[in-house]
C-alpha positions as CSV (number, residue, x, y, z in Angstrom):
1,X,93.4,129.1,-17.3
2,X,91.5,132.2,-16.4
3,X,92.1,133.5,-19.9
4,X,90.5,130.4,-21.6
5,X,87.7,130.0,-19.1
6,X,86.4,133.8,-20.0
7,X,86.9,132.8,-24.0
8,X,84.8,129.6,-23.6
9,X,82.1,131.4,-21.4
10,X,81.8,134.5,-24.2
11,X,82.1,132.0,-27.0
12,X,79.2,129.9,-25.6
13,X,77.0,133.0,-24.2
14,X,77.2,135.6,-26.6
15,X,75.1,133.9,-29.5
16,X,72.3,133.7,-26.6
17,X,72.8,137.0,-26.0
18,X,72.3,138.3,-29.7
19,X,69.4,136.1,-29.7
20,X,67.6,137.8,-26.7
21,X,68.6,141.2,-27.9
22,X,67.6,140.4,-31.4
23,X,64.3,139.4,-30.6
24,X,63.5,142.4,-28.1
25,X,64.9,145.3,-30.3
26,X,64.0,144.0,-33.5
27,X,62.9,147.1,-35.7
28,X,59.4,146.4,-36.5
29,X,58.2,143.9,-33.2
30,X,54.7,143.6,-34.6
31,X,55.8,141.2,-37.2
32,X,56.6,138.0,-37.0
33,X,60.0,136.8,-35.9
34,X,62.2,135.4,-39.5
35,X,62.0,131.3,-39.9
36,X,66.4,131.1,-39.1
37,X,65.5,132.7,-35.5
38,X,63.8,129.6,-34.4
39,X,67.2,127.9,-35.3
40,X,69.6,130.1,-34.3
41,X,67.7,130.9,-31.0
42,X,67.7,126.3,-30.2
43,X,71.4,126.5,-31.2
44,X,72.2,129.6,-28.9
45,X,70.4,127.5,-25.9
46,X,72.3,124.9,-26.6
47,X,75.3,126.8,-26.4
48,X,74.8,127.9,-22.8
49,X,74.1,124.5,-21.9
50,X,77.2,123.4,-23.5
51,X,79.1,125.9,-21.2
52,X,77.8,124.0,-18.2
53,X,79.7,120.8,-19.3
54,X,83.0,123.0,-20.6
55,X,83.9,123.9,-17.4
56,X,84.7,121.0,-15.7
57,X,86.4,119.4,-18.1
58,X,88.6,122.9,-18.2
59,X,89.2,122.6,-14.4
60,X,89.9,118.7,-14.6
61,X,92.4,119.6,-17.2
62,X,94.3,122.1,-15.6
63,X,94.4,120.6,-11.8
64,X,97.6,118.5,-11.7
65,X,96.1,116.5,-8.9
66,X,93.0,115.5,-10.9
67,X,95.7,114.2,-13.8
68,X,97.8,112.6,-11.7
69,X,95.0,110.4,-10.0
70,X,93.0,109.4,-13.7
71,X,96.2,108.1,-14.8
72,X,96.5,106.2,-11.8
73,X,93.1,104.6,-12.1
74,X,93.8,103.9,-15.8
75,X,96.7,102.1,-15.1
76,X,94.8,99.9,-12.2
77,X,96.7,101.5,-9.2
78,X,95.4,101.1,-6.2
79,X,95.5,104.0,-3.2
80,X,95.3,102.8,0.1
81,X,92.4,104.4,1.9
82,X,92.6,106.3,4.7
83,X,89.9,106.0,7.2
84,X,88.5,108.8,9.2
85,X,85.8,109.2,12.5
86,X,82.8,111.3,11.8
87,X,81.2,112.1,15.4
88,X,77.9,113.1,14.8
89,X,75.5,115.0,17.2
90,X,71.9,114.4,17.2
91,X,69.8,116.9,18.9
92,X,66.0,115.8,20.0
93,X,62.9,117.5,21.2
94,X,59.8,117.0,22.4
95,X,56.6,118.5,21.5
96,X,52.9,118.1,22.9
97,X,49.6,119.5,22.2
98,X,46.7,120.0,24.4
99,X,43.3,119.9,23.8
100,X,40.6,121.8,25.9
101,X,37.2,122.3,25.8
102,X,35.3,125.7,25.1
């Protein structure tokens, strides 16, 4: 899982990567950037992004729990809930201002 986790994250953040470096150590800087950098650089972004929403799906797919419990829910069974007691503690002050006269 590790193994495919590092290939997603390098596939999805090296073309941002070559896009940033691109762009700063570009030969001659005083010209304009080339009309495919606009593209590449949206589709780079989008790449990154795209890693974001990878990743869960990754975990989810690995985690035998998480499997186990979908197919549960696709198939309409129902879990019986357990039920716990949350104590709370509420703490409370009081504040007051005085006015005086000069």
């Amino acid at each position: 899982m590790l193994v495919l986790i590092l290939a997603v994250f390098v596939v999805c953040w090296l073309p941002q990567m070559v896009s940033l470096l691109y762009a700063e150590l570009r030969p001659d800087r005083s010209k304009q950037l080339p009309p495919w950098y606009e593209h590449f650089s949206y589709f780079a972004r989008y790449l990154t992004h795209l890693n974001s929403a990878i990743n869960p799906i990754i975990y989810a797919g690995f985690n035998d729990n998480f499997k186990r419990e979908f197919l549960n829910l696709c198939r309409g069974k129902k879990k019986k809930c357990r039920y716990s007691t949350i104590v709370s503690r509420v703490d409370s002050f009081q504040s007051s201002t005085h006015m005086t006269k000069v």
